[in-house]
C-alpha positions as CSV (number, residue, x, y, z in Angstrom):
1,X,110.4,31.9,-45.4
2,X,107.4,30.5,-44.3
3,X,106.1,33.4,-42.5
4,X,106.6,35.2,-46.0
5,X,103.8,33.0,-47.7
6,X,101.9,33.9,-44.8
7,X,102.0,36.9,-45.2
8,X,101.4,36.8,-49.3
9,X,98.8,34.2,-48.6
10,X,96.5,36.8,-46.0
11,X,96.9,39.2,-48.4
12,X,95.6,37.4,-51.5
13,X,92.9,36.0,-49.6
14,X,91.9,39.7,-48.2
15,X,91.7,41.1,-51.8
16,X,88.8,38.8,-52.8
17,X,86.9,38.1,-49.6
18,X,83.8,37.0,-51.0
19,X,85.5,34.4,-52.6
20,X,87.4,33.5,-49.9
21,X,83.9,33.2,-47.4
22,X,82.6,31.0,-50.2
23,X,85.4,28.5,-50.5
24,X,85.8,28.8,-46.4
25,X,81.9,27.9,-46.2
26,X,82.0,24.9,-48.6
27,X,85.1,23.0,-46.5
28,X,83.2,24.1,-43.4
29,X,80.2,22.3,-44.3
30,X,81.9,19.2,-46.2
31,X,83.9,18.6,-43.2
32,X,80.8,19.1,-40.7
33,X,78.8,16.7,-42.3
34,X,81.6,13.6,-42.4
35,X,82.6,14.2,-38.9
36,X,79.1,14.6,-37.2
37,X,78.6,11.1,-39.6
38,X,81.6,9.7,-38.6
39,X,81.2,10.6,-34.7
40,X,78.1,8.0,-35.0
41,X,79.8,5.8,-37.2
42,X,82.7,5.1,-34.9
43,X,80.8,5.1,-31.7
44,X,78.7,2.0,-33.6
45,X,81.0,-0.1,-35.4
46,X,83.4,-0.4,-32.8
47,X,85.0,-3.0,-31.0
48,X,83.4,-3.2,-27.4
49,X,86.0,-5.0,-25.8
50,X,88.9,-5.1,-28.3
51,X,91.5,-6.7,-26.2
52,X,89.2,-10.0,-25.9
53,X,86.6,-9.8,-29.0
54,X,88.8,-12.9,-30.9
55,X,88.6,-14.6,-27.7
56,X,84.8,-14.4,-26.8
57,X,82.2,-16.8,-28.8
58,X,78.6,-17.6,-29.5
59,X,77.6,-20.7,-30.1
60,X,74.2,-21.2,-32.1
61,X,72.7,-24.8,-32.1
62,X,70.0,-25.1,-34.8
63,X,67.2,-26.7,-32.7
64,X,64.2,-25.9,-35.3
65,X,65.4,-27.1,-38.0
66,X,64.7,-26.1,-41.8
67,X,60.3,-26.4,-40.6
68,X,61.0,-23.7,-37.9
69,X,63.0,-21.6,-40.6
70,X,59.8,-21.3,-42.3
71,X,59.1,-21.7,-46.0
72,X,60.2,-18.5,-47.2
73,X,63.4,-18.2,-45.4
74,X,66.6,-18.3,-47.6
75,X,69.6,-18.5,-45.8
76,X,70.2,-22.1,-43.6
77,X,71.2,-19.9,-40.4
78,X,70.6,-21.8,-37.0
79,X,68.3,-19.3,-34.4
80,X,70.8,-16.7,-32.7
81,X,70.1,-17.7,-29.0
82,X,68.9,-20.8,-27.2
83,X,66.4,-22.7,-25.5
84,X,66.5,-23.6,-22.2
85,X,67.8,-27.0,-22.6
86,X,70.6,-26.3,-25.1
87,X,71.7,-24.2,-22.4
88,X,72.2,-26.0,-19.5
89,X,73.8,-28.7,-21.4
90,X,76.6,-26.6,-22.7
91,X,76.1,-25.3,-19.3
92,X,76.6,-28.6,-17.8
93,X,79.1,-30.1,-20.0
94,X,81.6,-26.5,-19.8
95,X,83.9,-26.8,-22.7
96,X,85.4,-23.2,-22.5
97,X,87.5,-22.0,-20.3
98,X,84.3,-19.7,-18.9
99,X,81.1,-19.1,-20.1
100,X,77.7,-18.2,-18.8
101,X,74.1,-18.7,-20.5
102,X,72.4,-15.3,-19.6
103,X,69.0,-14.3,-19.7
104,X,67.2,-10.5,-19.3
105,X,65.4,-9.6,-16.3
106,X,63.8,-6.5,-15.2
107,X,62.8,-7.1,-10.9
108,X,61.4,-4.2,-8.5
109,X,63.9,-3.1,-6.0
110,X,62.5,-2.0,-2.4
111,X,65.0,0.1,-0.8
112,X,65.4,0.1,3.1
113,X,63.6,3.5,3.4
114,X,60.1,2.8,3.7
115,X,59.4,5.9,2.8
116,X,60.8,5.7,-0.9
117,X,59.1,4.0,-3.5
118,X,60.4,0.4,-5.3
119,X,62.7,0.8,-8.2
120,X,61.8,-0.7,-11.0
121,X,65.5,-1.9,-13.0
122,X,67.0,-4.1,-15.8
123,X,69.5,-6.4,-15.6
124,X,70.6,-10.3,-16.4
125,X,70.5,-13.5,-14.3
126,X,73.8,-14.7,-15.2
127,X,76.5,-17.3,-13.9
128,X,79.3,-16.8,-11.8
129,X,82.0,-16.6,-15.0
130,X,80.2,-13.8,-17.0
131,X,82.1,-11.6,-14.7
132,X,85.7,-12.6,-15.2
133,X,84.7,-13.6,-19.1
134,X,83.8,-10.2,-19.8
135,X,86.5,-8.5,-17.5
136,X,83.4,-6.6,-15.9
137,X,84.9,-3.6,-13.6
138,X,83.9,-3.7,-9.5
139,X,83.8,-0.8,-7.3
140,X,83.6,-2.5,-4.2
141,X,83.8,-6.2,-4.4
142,X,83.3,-9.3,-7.1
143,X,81.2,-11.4,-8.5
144,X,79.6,-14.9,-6.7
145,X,81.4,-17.8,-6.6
146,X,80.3,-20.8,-8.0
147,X,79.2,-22.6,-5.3
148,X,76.9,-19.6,-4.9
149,X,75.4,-20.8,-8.7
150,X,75.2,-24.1,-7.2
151,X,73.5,-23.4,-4.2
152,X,71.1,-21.1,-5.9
153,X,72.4,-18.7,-3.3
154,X,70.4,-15.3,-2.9
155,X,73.4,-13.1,-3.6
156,X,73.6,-9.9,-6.6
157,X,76.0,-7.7,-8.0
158,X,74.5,-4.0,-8.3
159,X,75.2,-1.3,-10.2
160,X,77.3,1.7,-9.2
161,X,74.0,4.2,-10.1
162,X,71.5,2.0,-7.8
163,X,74.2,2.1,-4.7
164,X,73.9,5.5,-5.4
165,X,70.5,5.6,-5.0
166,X,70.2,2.7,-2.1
167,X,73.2,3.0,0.1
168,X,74.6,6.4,-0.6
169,X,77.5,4.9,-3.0
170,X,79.4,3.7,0.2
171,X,80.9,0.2,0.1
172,X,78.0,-1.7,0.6
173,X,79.4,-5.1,0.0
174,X,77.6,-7.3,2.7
175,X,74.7,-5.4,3.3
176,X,71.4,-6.4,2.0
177,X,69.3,-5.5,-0.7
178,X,65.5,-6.2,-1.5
179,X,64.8,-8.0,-4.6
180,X,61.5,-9.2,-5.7
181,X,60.3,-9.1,-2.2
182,X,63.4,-11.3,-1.1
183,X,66.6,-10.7,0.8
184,X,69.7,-10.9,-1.5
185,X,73.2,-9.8,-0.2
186,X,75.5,-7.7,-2.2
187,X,78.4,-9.1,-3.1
188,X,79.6,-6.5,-5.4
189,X,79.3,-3.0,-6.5
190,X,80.1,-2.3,-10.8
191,X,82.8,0.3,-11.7
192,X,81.6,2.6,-14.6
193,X,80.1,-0.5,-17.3
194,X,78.0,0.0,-20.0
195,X,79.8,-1.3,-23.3
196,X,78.3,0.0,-26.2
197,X,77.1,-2.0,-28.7
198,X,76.1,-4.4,-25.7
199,X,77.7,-7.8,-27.2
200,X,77.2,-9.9,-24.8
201,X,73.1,-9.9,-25.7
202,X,72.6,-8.7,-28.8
203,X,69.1,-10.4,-28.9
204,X,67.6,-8.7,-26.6
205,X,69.2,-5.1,-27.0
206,X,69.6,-4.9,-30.7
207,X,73.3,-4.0,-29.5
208,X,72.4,-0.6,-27.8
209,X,70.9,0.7,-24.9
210,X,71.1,4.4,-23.2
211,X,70.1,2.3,-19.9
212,X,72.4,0.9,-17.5
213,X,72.2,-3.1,-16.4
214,X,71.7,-2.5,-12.3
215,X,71.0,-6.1,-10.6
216,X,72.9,-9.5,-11.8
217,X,71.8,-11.9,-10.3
218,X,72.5,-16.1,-10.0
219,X,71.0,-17.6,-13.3
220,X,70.1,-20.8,-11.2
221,X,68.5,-18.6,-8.3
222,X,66.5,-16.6,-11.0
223,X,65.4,-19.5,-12.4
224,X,64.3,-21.4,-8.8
225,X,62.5,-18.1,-8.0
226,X,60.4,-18.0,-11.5
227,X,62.1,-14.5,-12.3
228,X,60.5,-14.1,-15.8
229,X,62.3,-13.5,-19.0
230,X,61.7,-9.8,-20.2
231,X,63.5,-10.2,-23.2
232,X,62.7,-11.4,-26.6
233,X,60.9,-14.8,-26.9
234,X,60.9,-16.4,-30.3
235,X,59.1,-19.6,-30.5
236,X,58.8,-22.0,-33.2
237,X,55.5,-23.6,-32.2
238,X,53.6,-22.8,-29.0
239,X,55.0,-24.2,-26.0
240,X,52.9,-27.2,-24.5
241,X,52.5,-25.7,-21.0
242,X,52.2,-21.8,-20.6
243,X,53.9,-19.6,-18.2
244,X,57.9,-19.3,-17.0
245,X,58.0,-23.8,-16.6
246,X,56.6,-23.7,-19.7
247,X,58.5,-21.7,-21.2
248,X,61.8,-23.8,-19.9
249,X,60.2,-27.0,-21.7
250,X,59.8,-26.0,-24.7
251,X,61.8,-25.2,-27.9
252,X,61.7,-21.4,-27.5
253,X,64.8,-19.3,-27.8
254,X,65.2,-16.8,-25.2
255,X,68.6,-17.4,-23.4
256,X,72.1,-15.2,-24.8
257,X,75.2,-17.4,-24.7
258,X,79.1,-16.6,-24.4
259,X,82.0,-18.6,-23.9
260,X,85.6,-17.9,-23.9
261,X,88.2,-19.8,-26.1
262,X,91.9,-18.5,-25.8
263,X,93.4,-20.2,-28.6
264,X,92.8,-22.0,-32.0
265,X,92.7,-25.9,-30.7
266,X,90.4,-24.6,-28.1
267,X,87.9,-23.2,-31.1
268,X,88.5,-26.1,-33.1
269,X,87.8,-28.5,-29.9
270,X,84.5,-26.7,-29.1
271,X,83.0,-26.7,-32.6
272,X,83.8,-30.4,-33.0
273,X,82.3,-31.2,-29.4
274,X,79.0,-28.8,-30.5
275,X,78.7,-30.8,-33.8
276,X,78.7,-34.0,-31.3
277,X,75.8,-32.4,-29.3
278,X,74.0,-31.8,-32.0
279,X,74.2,-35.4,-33.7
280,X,73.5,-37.4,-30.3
281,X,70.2,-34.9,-30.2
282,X,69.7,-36.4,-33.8
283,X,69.8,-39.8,-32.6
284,X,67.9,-39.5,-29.4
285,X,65.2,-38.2,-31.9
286,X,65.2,-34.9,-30.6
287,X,66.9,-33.2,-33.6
288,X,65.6,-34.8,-37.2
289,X,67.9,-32.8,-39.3
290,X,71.9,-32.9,-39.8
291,X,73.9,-30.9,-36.9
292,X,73.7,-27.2,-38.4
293,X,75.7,-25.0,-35.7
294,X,77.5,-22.2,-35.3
295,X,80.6,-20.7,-33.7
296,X,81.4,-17.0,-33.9
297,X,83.1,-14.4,-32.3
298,X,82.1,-10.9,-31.2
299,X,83.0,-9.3,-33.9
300,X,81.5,-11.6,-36.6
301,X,78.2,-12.0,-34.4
302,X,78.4,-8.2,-34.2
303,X,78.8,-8.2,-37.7
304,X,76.1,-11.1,-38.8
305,X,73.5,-9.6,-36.3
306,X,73.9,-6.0,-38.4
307,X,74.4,-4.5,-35.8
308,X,75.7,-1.3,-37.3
309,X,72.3,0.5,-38.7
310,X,72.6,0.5,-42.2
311,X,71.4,4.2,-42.0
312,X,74.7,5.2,-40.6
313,X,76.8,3.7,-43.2
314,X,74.4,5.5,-46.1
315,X,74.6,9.0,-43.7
316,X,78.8,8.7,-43.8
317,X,78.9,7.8,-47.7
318,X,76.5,10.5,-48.3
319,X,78.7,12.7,-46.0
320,X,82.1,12.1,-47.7
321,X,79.8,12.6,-51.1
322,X,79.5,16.1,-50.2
323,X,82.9,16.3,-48.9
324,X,83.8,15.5,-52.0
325,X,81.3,17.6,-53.9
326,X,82.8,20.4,-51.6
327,X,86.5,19.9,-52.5
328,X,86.1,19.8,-56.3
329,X,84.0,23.1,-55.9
330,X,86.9,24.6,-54.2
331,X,89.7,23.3,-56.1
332,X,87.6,24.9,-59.0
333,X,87.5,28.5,-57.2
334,X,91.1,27.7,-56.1
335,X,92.1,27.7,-59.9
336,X,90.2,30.6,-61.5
337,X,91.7,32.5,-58.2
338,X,95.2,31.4,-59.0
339,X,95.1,31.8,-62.9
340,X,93.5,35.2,-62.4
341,X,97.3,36.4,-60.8
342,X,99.2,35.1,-63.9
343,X,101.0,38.3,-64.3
344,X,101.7,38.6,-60.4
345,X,103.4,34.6,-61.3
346,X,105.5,35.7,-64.3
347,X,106.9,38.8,-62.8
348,X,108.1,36.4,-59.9
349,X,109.5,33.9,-62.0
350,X,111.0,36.5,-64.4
351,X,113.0,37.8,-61.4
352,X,114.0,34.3,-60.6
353,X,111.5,32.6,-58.6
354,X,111.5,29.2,-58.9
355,X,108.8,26.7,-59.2
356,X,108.7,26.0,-55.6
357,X,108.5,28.8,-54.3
358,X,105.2,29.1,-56.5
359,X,104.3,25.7,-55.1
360,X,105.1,26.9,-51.5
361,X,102.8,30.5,-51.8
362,X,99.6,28.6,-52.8
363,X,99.5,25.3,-51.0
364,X,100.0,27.3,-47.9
365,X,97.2,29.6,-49.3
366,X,95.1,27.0,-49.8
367,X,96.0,25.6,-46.0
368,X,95.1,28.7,-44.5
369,X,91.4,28.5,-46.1
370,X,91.7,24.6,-45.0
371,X,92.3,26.0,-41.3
372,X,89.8,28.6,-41.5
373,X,87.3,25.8,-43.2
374,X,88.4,23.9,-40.4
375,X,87.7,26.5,-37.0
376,X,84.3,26.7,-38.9
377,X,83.8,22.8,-39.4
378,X,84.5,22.7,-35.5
379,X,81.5,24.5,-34.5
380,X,79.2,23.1,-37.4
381,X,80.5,19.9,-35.9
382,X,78.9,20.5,-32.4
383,X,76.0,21.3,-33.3
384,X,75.3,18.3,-35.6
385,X,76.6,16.2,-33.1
386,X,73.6,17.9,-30.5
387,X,71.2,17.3,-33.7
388,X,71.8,14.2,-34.4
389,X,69.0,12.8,-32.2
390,X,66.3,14.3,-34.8
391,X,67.4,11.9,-37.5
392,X,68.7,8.6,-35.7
393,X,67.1,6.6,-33.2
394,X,67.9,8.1,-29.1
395,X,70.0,4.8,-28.2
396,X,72.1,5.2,-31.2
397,X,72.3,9.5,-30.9
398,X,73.1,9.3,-27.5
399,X,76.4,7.3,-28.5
400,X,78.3,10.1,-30.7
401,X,80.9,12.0,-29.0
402,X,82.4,15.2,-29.5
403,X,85.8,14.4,-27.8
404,X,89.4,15.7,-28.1
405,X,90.5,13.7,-31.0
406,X,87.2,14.4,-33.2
407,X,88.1,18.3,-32.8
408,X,91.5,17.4,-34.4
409,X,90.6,15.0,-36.7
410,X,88.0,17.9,-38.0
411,X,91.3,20.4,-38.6
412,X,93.3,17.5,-39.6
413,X,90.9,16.7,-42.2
414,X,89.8,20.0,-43.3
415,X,93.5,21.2,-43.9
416,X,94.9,18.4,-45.5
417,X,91.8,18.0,-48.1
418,X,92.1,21.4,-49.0
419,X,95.6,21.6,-49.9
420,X,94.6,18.0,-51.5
421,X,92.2,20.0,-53.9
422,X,94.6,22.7,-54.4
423,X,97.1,21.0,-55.3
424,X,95.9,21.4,-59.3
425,X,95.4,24.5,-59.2
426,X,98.9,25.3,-57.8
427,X,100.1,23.2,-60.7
428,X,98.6,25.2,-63.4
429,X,99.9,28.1,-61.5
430,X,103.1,27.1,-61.4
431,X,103.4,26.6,-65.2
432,X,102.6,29.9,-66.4
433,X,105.1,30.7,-68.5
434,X,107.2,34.3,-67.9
435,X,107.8,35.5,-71.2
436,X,104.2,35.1,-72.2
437,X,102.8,37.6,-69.0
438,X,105.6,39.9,-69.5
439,X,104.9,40.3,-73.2
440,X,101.1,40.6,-72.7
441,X,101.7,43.5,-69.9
């Protein structure tokens, strides 16, 4: 029976085929526009590491206090990194399970060949824990160990791109890398890493980046070795000595902080030990204000540090606007087009069609535009996922994907709306009465 409609349905549609190329062009459109939005959308707002997000935190001591705020600020939010001291003491005390303070670096790598120029690359002086914390892929290898973080020891992970470029990406676990002019052994080589947003320092990233991190190194060794911060620096008055020691006395956020907390008692337990901190800085004089701290997880720091560009939500409201906008025009079309066969309906239904089979006839006309709509939203689709670039910023472009289950959410979506808007006028259509067409013909 089905292949009956069909078969009524291609040839209604090839009677009028302006009308059909119009209502085909406006679901082709409407569709294009919410998927390319939505490809960018959902490559933004998700969850980076799902399976762990409730479980990772970041703590935010407020060690300015309402002066450093400034006068004109209105909300009573604590700074979202640290100084260096805040730091090491959560460092020092470790109430997580793991956690790593974590600053941005950006070294010169000399590769072996002489005859090659240094690399200049990004990456993070770290603790031995980020790497199991944030379930970070190897290659070849691991991470340090901790004694290596005690010992300052001259070790680094690399990326799998730079042992491309160094070693010929063979296992070069054990061999020996040039960093900043010193030796460092490899320890281990990263497996395909480069979570988008990048939650683990939001800070310094904004949440994304088309670059790859490439050298992790000890955050102890970095430190002994004056490898300079070249991330963001916010101070709240200028630091008393200048340069990288400087920098470590003073009151000046610059260092990103996670920690991991499996379970409720263990979230609980940390807040109540960072209100603790934050009271004996109070009365060792260092603090003057009440303890004002913080304890989120990825997806609420994600969420407080709007991370999600508020021009992509306005692009996919606007989108599904015109989507919309699309749907009632069809659905309009869809009814004078309907309406327009009364007598074809009555002389059915006079020989004993039921209302059904009305029902059946033009919600499968109305798919086949949808599918038609659809092929057409698919190639629209492409090319405002290649165009996207010329309206949002490269990091965030670069991020939208035109994968598998895009392609059939676009049919998916442009079907189903369509036989969504034509499901009025296959009402109206279905309630023409028989005795009235008959008469008039």
């Amino acid at each position: 029976m089905f292949n009956y409609y069909l078969e009524l349905a291609l040839r209604s549609l090839k009677r009028s085929p302006g009308l059909t190329l119009l209502m085909v062009l406006a679901i082709g459109f409407g569709v294009a526009a919410s998927m390319t939005t939505w490809s960018v959308f959902r490559a933004v707002s998700g969850d980076p590491i799902p399976w762990k997000s409730s479980k990772l935190f970041v703590p935010q001591i407020d060690m300015w206090g309402p002066k450093g705020r400034g006068p004109n600020s209105t909300d009573n939010e604590p700074p979202d990194a640290m100084d260096y001291t805040d730091a090491m003491a959560l460092m020092r005390a470790h109430r997580g399970k793991l956690q790593s303070a974590m600053y941005q670096i950006s070294p010169s790598v000399v590769p072996a060949d002489a005859s090659k120029h240094p690399i200049n690359v990004s990456g993070h002086a770290v603790y031995s824990e980020f790497f199991p914390m944030l379930d970070v892929p190897f290659l070849y290898g691991n991470g340090w160990s901790a004694d290596d973080d005690s010992q300052r020891a001259a070790v680094a992970v690399i990326s799998g791109k730079l042992n491309d470029k160094l070693f010929g990406g063979v296992n070069s676990v054990g061999r020996t890398v040039s960093i900043e002019g010193k030796d460092y052994r490899v320890v281990g080589v990263l497996g395909s890493w480069n979570p988008q947003p990048r939650f683990y320092d939001v800070v310094n990233t904004g949440g994304f980046s088309t670059g790859v991190e490439d050298v992790f190194v000890p955050f102890e060794r970095a430190i002994a070795m004056g490898m300079p911060n070249d991330g963001n620096t916010n101070c709240s008055e200028i630091p008393a000595q200048s340069g990288f020691v400087g920098l470590q006395q003073s009151s000046c956020i610059w260092i990103a902080y996670m920690v991991q907390l499996d379970d409720a008692a263990a979230v609980s337990a940390y807040r109540s030990w960072l209100d603790g901190y934050a009271k004996d800085q109070q009365t060792a004089g260092r603090f003057g204000w009440a303890p004002n701290n913080r304890l989120r997880d990825v997806p609420a720091f994600l969420d407080h540090e709007q991370v999600v560009p508020s021009d992509t939500k306005v692009s996919l409201l606007v989108a599904l606007g015109l989507l919309i906008v699309c749907l009632v025009n069809t659905a309009g079309l869809l009814l004078a087009k309907f309406l327009r066969r009364s007598s074809e309906i009555g002389v059915r239904r006079a020989l004993g069609a039921p209302r059904g089979a009305i029902y059946a006839q033009f919600l499968t006309e109305a798919g086949m535009i949808g599918l038609a709509g659809g092929v057409l939203g698919l190639l629209l689709t492409g090319v405002g996922v290649a165009s996207v670039s010329w309206v949002l910023p490269k990091d965030i472009a670069s991020l939208a994907r035109l994968d598998f289950s895009l392609l059939a959410l676009t049919l998916l979506v442009a079907v189903v709306a369509t036989t969504l808007a034509g499901l009025y006028p296959t009402f109206r259509a279905s309630r023409v009465q028989p005795a009235w067409q008959l008469k008039s013909n």
